[in-house]
mmCIF entry with sequence, helices, sheets and N, C-alpha, C, O atoms, coordinates in Angstrom:
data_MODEL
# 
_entry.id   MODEL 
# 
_entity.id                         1 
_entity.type                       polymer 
_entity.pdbx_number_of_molecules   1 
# 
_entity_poly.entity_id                      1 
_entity_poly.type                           'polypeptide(L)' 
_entity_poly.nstd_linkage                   no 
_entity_poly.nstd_monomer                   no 
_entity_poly.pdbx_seq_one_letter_code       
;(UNK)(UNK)(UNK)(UNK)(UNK)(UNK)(UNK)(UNK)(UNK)(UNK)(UNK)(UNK)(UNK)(UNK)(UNK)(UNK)
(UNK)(UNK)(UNK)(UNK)(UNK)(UNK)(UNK)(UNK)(UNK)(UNK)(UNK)(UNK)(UNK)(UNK)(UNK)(UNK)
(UNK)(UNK)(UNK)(UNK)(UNK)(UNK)(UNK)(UNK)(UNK)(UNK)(UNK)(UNK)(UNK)(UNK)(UNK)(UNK)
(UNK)(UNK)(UNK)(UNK)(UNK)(UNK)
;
_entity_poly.pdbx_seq_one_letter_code_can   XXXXXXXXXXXXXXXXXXXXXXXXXXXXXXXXXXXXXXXXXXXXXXXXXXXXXX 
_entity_poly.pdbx_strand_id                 A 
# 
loop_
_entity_poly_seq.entity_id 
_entity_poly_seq.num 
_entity_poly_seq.mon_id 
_entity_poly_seq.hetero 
1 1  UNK n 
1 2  UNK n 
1 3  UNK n 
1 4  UNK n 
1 5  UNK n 
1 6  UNK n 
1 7  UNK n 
1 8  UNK n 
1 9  UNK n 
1 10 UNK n 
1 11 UNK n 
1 12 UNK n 
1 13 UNK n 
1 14 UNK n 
1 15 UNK n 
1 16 UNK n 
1 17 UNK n 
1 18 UNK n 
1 19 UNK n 
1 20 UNK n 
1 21 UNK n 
1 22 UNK n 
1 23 UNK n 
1 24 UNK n 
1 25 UNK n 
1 26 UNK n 
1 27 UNK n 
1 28 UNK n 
1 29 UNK n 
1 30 UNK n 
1 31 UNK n 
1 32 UNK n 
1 33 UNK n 
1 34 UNK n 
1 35 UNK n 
1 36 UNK n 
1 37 UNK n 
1 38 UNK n 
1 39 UNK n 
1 40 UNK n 
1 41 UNK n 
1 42 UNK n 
1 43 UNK n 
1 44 UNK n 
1 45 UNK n 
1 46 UNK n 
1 47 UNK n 
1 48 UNK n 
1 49 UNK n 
1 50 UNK n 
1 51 UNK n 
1 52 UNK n 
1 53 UNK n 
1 54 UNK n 
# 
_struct_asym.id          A 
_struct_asym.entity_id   1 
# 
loop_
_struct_conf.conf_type_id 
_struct_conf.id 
_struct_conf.pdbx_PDB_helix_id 
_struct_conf.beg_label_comp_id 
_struct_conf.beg_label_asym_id 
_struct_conf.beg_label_seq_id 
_struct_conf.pdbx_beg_PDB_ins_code 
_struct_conf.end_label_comp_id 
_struct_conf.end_label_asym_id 
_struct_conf.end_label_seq_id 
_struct_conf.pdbx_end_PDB_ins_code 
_struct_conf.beg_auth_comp_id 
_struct_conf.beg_auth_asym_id 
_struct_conf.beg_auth_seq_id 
_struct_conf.end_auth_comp_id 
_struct_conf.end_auth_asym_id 
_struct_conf.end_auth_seq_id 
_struct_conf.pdbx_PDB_helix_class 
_struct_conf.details 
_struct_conf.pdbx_PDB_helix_length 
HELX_P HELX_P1 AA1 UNK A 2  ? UNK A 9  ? UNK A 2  UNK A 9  1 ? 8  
HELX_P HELX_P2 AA2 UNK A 29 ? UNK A 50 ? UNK A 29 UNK A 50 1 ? 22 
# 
_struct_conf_type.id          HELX_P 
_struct_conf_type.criteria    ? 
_struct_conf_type.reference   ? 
# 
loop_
_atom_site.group_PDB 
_atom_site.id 
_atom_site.type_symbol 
_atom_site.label_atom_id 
_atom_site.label_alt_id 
_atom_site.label_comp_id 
_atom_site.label_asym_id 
_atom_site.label_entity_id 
_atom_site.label_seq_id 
_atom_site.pdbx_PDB_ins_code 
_atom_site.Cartn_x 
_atom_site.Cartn_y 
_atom_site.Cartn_z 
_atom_site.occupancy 
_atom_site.B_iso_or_equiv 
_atom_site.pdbx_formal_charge 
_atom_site.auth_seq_id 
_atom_site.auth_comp_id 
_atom_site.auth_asym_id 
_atom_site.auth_atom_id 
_atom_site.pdbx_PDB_model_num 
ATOM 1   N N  . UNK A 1 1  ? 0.817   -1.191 0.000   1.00 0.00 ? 1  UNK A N  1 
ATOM 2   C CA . UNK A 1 1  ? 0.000   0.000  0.000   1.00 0.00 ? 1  UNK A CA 1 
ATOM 3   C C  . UNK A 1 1  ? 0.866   1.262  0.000   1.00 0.00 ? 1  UNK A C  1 
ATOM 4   O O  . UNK A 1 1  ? 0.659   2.253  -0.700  1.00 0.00 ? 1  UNK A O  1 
ATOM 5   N N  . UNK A 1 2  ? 1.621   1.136  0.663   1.00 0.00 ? 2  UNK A N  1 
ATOM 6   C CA . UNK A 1 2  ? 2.649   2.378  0.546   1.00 0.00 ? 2  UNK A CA 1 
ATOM 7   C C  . UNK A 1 2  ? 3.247   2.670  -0.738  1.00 0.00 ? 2  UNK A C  1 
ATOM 8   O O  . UNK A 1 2  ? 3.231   3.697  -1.416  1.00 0.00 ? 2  UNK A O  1 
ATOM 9   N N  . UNK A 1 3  ? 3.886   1.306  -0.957  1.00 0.00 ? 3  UNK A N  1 
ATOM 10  C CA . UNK A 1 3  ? 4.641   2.180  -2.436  1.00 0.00 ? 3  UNK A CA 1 
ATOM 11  C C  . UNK A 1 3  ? 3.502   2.268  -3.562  1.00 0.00 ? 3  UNK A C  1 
ATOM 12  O O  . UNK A 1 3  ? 4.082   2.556  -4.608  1.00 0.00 ? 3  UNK A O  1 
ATOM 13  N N  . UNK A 1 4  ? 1.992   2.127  -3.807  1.00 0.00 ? 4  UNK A N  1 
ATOM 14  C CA . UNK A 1 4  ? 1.525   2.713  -4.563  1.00 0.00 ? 4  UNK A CA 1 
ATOM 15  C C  . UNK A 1 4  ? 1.139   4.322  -4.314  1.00 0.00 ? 4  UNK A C  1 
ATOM 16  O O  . UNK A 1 4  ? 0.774   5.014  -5.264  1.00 0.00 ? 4  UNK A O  1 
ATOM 17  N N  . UNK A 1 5  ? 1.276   4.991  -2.630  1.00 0.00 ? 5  UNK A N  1 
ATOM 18  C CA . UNK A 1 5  ? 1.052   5.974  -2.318  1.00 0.00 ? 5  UNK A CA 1 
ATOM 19  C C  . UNK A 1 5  ? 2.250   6.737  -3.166  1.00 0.00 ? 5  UNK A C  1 
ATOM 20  O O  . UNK A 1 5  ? 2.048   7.790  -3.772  1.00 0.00 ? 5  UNK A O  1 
ATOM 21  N N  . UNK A 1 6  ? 3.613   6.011  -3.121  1.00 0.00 ? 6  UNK A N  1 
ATOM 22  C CA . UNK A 1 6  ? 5.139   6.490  -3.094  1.00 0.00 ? 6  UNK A CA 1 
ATOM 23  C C  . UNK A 1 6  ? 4.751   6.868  -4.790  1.00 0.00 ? 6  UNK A C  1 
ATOM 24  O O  . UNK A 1 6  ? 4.742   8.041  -5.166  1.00 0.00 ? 6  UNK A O  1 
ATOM 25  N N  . UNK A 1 7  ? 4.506   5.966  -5.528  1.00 0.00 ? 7  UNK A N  1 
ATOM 26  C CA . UNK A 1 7  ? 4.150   5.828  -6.650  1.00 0.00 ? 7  UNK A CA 1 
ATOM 27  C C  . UNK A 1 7  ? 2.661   7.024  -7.617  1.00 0.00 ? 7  UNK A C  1 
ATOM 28  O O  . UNK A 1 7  ? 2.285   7.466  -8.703  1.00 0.00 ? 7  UNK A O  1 
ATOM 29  N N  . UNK A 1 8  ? 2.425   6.982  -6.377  1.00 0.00 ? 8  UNK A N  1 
ATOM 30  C CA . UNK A 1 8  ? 0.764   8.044  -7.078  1.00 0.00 ? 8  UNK A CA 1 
ATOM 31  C C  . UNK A 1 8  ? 1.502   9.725  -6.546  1.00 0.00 ? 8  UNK A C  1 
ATOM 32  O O  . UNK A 1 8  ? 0.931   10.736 -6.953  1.00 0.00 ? 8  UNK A O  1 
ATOM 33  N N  . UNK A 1 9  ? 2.802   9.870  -5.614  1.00 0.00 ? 9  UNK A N  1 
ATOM 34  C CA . UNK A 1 9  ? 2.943   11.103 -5.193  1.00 0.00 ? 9  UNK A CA 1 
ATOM 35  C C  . UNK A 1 9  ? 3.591   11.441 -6.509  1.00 0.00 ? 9  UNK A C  1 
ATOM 36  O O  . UNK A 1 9  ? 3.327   12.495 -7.088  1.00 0.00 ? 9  UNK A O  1 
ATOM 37  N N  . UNK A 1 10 ? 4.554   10.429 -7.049  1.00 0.00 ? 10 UNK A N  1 
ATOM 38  C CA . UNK A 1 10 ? 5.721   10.689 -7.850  1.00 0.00 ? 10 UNK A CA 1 
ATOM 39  C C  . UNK A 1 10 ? 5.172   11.179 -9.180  1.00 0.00 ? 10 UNK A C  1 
ATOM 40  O O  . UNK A 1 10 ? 5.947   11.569 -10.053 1.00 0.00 ? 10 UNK A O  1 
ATOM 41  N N  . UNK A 1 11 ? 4.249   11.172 -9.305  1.00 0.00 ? 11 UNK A N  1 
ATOM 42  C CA . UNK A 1 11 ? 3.203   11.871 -11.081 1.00 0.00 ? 11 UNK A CA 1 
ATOM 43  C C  . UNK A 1 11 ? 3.185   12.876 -10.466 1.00 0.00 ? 11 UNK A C  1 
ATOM 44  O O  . UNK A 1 11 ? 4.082   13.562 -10.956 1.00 0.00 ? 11 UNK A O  1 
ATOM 45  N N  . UNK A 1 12 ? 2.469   13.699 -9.261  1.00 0.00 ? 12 UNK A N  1 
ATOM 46  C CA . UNK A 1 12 ? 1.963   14.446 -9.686  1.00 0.00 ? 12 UNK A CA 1 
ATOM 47  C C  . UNK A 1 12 ? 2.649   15.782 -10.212 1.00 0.00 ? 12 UNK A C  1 
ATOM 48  O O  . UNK A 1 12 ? 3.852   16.042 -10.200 1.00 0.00 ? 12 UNK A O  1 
ATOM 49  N N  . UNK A 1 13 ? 1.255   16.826 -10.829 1.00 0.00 ? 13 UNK A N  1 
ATOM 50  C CA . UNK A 1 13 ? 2.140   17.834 -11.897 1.00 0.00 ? 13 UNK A CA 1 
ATOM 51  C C  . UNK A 1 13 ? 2.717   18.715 -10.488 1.00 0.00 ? 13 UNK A C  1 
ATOM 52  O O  . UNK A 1 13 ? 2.498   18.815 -9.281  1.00 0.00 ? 13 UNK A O  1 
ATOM 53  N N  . UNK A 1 14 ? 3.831   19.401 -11.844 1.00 0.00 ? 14 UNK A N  1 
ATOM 54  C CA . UNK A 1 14 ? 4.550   20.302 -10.957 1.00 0.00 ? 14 UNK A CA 1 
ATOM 55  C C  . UNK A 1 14 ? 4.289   21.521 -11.724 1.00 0.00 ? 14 UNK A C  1 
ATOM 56  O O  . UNK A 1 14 ? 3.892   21.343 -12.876 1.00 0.00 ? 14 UNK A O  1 
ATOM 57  N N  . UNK A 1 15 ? 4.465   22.987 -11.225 1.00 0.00 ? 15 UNK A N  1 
ATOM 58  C CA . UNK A 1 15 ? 4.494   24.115 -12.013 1.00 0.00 ? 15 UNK A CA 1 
ATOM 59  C C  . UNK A 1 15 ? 5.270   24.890 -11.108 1.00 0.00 ? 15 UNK A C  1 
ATOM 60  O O  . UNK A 1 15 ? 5.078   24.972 -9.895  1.00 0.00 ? 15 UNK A O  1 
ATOM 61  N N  . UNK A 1 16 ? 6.436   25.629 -11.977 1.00 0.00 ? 16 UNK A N  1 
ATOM 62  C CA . UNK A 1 16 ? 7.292   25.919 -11.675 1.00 0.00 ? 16 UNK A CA 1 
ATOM 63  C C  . UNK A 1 16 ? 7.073   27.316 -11.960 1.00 0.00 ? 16 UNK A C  1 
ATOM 64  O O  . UNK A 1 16 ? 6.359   27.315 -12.963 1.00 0.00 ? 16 UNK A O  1 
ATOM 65  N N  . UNK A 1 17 ? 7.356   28.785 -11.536 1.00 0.00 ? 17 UNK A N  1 
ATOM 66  C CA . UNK A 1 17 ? 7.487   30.234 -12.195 1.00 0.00 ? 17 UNK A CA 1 
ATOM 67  C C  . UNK A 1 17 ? 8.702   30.848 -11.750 1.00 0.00 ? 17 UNK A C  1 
ATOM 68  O O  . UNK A 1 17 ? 9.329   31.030 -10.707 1.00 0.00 ? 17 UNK A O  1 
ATOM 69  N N  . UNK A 1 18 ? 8.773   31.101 -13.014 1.00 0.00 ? 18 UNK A N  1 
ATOM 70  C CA . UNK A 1 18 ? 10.086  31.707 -13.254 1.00 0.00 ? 18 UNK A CA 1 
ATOM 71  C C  . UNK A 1 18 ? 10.177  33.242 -13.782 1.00 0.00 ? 18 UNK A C  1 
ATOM 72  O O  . UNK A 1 18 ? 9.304   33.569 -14.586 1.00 0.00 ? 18 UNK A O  1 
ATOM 73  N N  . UNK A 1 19 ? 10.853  33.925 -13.524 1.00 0.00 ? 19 UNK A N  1 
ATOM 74  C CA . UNK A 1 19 ? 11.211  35.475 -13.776 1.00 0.00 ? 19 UNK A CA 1 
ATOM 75  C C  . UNK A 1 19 ? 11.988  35.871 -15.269 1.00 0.00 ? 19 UNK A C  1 
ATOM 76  O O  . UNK A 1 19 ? 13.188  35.654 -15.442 1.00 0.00 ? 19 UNK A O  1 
ATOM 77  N N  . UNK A 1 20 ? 11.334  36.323 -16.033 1.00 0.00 ? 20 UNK A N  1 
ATOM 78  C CA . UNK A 1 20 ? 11.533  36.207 -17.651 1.00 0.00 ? 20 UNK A CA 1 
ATOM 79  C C  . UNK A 1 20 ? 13.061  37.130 -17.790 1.00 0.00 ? 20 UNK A C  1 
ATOM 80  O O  . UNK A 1 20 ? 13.252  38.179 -17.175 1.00 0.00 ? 20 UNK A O  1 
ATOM 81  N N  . UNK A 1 21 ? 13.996  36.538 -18.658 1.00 0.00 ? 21 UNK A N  1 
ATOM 82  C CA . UNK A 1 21 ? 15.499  36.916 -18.618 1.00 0.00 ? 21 UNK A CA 1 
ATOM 83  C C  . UNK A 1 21 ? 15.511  37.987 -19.175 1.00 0.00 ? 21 UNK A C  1 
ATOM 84  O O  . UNK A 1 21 ? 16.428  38.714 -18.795 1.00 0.00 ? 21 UNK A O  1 
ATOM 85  N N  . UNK A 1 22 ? 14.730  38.482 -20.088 1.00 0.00 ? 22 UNK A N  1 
ATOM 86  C CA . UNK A 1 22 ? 14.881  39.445 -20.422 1.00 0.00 ? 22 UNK A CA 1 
ATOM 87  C C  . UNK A 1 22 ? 13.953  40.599 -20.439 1.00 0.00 ? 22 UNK A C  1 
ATOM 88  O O  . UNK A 1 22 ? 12.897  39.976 -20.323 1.00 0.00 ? 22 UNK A O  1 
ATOM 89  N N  . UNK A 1 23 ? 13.543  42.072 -20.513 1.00 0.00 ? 23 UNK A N  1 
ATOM 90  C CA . UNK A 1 23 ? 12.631  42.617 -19.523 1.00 0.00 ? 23 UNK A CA 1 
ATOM 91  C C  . UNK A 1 23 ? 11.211  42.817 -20.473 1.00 0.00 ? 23 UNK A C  1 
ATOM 92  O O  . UNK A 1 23 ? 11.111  42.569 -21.675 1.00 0.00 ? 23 UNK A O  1 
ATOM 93  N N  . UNK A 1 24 ? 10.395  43.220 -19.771 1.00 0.00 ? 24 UNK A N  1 
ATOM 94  C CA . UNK A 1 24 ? 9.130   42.867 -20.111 1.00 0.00 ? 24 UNK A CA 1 
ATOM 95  C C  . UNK A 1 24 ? 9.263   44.952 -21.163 1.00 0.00 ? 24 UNK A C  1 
ATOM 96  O O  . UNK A 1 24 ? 9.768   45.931 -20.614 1.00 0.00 ? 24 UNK A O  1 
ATOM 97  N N  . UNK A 1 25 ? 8.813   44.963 -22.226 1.00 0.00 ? 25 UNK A N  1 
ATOM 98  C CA . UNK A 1 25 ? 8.404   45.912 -23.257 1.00 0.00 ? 25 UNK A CA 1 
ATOM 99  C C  . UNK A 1 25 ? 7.063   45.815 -23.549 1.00 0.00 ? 25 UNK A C  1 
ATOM 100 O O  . UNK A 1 25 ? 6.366   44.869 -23.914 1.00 0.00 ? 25 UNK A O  1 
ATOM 101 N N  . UNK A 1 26 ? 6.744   47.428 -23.229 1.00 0.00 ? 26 UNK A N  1 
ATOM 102 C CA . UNK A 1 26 ? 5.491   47.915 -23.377 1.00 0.00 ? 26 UNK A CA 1 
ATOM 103 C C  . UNK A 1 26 ? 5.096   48.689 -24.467 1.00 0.00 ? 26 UNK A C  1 
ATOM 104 O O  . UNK A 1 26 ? 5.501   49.852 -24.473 1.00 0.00 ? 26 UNK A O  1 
ATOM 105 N N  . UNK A 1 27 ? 4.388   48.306 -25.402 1.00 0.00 ? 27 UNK A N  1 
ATOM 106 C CA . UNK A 1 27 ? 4.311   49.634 -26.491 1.00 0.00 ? 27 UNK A CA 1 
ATOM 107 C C  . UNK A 1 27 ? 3.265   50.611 -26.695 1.00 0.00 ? 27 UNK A C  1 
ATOM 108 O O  . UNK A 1 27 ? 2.215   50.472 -27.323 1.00 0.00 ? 27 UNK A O  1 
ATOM 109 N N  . UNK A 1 28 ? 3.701   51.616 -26.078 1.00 0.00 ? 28 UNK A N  1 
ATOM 110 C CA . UNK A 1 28 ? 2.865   52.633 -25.953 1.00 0.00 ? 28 UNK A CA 1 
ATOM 111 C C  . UNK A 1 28 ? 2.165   53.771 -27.206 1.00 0.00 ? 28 UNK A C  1 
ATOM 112 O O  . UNK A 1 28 ? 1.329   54.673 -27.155 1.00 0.00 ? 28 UNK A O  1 
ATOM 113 N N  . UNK A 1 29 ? 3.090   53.108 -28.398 1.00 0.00 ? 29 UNK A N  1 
ATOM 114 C CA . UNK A 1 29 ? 2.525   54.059 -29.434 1.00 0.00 ? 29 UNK A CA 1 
ATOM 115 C C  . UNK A 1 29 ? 0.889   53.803 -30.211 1.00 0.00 ? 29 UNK A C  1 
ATOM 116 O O  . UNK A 1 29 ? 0.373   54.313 -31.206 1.00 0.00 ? 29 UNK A O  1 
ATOM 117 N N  . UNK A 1 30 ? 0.379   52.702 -29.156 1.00 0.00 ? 30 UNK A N  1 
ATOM 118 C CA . UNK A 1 30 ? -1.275  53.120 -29.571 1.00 0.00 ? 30 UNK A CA 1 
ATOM 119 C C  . UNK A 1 30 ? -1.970  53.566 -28.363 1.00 0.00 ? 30 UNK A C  1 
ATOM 120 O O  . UNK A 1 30 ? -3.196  53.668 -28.313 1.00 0.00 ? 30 UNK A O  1 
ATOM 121 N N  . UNK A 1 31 ? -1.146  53.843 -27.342 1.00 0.00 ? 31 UNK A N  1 
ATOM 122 C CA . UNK A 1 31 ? -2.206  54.444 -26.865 1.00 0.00 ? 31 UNK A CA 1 
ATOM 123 C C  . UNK A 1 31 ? -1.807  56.321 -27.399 1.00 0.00 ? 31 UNK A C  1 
ATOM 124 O O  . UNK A 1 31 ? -2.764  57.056 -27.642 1.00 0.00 ? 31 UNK A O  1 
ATOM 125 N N  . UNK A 1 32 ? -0.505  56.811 -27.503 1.00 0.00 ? 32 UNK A N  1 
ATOM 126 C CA . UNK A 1 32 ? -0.491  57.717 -28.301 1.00 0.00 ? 32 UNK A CA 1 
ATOM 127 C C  . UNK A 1 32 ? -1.511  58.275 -28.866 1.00 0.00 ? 32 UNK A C  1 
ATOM 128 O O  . UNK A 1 32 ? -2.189  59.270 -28.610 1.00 0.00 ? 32 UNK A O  1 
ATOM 129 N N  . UNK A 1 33 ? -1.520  57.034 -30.130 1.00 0.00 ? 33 UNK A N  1 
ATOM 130 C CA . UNK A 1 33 ? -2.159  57.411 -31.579 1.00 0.00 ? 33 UNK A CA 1 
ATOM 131 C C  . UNK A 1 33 ? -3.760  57.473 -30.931 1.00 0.00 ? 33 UNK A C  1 
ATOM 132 O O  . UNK A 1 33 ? -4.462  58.348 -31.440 1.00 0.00 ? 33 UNK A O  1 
ATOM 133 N N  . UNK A 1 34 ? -4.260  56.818 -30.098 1.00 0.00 ? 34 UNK A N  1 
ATOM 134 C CA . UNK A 1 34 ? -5.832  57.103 -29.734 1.00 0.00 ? 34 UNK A CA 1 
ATOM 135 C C  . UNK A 1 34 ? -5.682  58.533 -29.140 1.00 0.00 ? 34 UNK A C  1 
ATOM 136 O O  . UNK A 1 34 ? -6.511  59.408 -29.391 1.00 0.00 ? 34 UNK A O  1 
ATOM 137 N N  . UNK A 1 35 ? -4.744  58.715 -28.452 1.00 0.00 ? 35 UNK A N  1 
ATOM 138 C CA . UNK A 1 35 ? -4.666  60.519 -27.449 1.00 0.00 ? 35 UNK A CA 1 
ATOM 139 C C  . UNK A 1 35 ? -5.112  61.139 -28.737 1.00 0.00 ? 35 UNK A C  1 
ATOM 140 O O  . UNK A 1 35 ? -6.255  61.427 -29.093 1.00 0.00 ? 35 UNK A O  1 
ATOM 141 N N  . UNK A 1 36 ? -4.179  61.257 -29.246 1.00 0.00 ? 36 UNK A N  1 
ATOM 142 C CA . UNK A 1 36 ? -4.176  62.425 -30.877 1.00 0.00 ? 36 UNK A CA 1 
ATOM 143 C C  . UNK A 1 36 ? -5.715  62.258 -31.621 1.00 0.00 ? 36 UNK A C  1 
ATOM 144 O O  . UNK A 1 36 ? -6.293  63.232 -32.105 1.00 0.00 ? 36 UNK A O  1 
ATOM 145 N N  . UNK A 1 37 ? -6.164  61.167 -31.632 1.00 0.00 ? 37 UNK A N  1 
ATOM 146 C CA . UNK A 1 37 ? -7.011  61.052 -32.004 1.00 0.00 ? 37 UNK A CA 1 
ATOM 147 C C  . UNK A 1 37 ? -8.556  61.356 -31.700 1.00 0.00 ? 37 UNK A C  1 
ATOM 148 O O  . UNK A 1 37 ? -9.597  61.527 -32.335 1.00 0.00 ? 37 UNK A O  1 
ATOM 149 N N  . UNK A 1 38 ? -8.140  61.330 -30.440 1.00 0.00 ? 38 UNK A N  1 
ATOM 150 C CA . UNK A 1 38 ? -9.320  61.852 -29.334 1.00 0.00 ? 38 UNK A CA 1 
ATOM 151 C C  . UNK A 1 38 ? -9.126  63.351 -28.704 1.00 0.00 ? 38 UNK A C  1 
ATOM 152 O O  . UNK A 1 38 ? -10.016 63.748 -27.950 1.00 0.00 ? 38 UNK A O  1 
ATOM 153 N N  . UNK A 1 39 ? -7.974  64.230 -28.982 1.00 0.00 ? 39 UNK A N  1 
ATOM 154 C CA . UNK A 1 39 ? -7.931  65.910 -29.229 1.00 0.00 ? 39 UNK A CA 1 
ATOM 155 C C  . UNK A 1 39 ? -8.433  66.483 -30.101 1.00 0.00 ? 39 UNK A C  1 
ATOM 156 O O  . UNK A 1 39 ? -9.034  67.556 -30.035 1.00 0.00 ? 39 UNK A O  1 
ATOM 157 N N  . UNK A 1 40 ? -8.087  65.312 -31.727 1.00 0.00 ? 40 UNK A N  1 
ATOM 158 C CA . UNK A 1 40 ? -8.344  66.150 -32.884 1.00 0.00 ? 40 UNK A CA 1 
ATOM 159 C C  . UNK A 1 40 ? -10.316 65.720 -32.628 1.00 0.00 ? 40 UNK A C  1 
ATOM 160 O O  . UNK A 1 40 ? -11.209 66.564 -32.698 1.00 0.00 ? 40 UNK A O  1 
ATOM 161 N N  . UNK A 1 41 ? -10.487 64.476 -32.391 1.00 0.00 ? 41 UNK A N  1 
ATOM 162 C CA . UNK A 1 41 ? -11.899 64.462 -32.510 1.00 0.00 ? 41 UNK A CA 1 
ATOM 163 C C  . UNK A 1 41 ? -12.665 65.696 -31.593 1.00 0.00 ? 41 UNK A C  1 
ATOM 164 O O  . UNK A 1 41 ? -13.699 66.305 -31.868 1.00 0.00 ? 41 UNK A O  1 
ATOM 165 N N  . UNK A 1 42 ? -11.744 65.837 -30.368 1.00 0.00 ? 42 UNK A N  1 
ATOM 166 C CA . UNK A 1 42 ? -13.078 66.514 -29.476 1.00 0.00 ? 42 UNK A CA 1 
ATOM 167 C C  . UNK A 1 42 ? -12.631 68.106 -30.068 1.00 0.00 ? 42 UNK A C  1 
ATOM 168 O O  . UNK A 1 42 ? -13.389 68.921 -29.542 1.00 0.00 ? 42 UNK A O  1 
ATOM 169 N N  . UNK A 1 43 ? -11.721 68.730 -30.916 1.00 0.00 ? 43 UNK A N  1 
ATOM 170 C CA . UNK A 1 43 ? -11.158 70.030 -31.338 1.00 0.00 ? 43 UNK A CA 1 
ATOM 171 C C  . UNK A 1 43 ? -12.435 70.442 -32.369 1.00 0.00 ? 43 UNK A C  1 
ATOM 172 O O  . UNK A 1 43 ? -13.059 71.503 -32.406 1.00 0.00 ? 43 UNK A O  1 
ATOM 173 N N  . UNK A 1 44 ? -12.570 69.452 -33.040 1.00 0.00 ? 44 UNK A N  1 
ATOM 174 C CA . UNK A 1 44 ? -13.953 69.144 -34.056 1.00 0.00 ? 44 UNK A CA 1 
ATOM 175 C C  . UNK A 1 44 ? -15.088 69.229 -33.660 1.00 0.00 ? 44 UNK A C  1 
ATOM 176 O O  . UNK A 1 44 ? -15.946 69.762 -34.363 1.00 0.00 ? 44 UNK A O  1 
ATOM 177 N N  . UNK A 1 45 ? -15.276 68.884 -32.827 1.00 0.00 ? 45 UNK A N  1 
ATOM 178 C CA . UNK A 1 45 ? -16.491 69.139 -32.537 1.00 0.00 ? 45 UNK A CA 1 
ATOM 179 C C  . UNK A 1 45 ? -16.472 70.100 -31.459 1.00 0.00 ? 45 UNK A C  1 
ATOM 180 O O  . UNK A 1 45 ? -17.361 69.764 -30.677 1.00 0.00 ? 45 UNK A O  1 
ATOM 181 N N  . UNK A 1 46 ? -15.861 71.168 -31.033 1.00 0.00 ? 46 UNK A N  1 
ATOM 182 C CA . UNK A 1 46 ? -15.585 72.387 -30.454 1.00 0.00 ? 46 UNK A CA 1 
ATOM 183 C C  . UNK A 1 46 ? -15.619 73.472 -31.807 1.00 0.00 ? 46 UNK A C  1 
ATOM 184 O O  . UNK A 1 46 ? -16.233 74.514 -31.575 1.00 0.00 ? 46 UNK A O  1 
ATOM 185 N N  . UNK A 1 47 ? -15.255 73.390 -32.654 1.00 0.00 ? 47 UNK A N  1 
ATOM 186 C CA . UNK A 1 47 ? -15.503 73.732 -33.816 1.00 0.00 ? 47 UNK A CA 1 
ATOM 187 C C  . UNK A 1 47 ? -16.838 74.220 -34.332 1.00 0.00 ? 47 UNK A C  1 
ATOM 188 O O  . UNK A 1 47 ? -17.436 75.283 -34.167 1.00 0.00 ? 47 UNK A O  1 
ATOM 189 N N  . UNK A 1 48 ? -17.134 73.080 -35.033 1.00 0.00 ? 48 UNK A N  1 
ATOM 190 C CA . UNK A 1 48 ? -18.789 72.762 -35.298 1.00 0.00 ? 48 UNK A CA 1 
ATOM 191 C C  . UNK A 1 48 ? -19.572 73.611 -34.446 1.00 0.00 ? 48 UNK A C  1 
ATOM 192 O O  . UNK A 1 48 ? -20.256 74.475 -34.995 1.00 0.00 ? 48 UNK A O  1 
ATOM 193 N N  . UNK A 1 49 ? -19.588 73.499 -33.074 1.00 0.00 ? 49 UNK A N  1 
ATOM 194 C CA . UNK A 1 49 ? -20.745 73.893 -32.391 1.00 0.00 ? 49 UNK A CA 1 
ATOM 195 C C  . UNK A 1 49 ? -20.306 75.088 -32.330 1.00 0.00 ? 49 UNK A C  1 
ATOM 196 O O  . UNK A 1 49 ? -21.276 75.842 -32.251 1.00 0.00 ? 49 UNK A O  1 
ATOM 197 N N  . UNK A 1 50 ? -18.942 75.883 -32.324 1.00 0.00 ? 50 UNK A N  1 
ATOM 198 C CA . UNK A 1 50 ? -18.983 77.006 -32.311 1.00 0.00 ? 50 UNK A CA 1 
ATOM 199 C C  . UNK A 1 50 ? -18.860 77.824 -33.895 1.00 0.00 ? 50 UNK A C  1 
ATOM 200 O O  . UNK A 1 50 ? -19.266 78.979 -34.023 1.00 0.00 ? 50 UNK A O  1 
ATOM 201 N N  . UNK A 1 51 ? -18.483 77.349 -34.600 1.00 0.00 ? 51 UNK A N  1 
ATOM 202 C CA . UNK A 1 51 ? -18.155 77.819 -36.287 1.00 0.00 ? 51 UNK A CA 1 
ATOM 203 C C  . UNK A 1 51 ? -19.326 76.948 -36.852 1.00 0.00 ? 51 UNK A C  1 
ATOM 204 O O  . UNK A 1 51 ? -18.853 75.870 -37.211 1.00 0.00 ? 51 UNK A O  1 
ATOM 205 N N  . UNK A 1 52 ? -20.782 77.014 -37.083 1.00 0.00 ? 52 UNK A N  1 
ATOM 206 C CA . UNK A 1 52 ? -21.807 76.161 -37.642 1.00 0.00 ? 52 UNK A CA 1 
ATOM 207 C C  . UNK A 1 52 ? -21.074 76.291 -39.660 1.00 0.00 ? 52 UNK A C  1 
ATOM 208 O O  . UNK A 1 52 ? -20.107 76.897 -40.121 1.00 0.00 ? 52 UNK A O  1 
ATOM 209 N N  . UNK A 1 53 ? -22.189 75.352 -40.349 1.00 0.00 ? 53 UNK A N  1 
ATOM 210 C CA . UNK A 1 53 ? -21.145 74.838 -41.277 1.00 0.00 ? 53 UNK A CA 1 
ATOM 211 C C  . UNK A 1 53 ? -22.470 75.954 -42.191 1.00 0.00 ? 53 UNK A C  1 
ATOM 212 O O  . UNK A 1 53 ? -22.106 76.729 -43.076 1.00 0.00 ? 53 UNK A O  1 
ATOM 213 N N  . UNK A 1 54 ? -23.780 75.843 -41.819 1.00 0.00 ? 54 UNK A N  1 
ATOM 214 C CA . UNK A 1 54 ? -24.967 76.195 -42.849 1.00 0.00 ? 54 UNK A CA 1 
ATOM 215 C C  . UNK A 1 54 ? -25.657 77.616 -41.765 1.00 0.00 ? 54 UNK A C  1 
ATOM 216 O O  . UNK A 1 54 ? -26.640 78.256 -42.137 1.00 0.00 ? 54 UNK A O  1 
# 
């Protein structure tokens, strides 16, 4: 009885974590491109409501 205990410990999974060798990179040039995108949108419509088109 034991060595099937010895035997059922020896499977089980293992998970190991580890600290990545080289460093973690973030790319920030979309959140950029949404900023710019969301000045020029709200500049536009500061516009509009103040410069009407008709």
């Amino acid at each position: 009885m034991a060595f099937a205990l010895c035997l059922g410990a020896g499977c089980s999974p293992v998970v190991k974590l580890e600290a990545p060798r080289e460093p973690i990179t973030i790319n920030l040039n979309i959140k950029l491109d949404a900023d710019v995108r969301l000045r020029v949108g709200e500049k536009a419509k500061q516009d509009v409501e103040t410069k009407p088109i008709f």
